[in-house]
C-alpha positions, 0 to 999 in steps of 0.5 A: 573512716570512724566506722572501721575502728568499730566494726569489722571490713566485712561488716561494713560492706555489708552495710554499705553494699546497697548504700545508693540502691533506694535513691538510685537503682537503675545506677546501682553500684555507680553513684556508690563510689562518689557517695562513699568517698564523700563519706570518707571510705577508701577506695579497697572498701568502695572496691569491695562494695561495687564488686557486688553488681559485676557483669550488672551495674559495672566492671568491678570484678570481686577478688577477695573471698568476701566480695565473692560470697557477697557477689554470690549470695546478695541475690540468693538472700533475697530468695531465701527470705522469699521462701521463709515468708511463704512458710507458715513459720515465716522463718528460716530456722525450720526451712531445709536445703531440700525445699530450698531448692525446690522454690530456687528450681521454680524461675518464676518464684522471687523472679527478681533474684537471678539464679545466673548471678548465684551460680556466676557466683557460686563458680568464682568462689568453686562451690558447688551450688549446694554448698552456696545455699546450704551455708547461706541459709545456715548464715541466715539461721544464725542471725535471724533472731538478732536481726528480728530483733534489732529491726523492731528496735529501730521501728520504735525509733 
């Protein structure tokens, strides 16, 4: 596959992990594998991409550290970048620890984000949960500016 002369495995799961979620959501995860082979990508990357949706879409358990903290944090982005679009900042960067909890507390805010799946999660990588949302928020903090900025790129496309 041309793409992982170019950038990292890690990269490219996270790329690829959604990569048959818009076309086939109630499939998610099982036509993955037939569209990445048809791309060209080897079966540890189609292991690492499926491994997102275990216990929710298939029987492809994560074992690698990656695939763990994606497994983990994949729902736990989606409320966090919840919480930040309900800030007036509309931000992460200002956003603490102790608020996010508050809204991860309240099951009926991003109600489509499992919290059972973040903690599952949290579990196989023997985390505390605290630990998950703190390092997923700082990650989110750290890379929020670029991805601001390449997405009004690729609007102008």
């Amino acid at each position: 596959m041309i793409m992982e002369k170019h950038i990292s495995r890690e990269t490219a799961v996270g790329l690829l992990h959604d990569i048959d979620f818009e076309m086939y959501p109630q499939e998610h995860c099982i036509k993955a594998p037939g569209l990445l082979r048809e791309g060209g990508v080897g079966e540890e990357m189609i292991h690492a991409i499926c491994s997102h949706a275990y216990g929710m879409h298939v029987d492809v358990k994560p074992e690698h550290l990656m695939e763990k903290v994606l497994f983990a944090t994949d729902e736990l982005t989606g409320l966090i970048g919840a919480a930040a679009l309900m800030r007036p900042s509309k931000s992460v960067q200002d956003m603490e620890l102790k608020s996010l909890k508050k809204k991860y507390k309240v099951r009926a805010f991003a109600a489509g984000c499992s919290r059972e799946v973040i903690e599952q999660g949290a579990e196989m990588l023997g985390w505390p949960l605290d630990e998950v949302l703190q390092k997923t928020l700082d990650a989110m903090k750290d890379c929020e500016a670029k991805v601001a900025e390449e997405s009004a790129q690729l609007q102008q496309v």
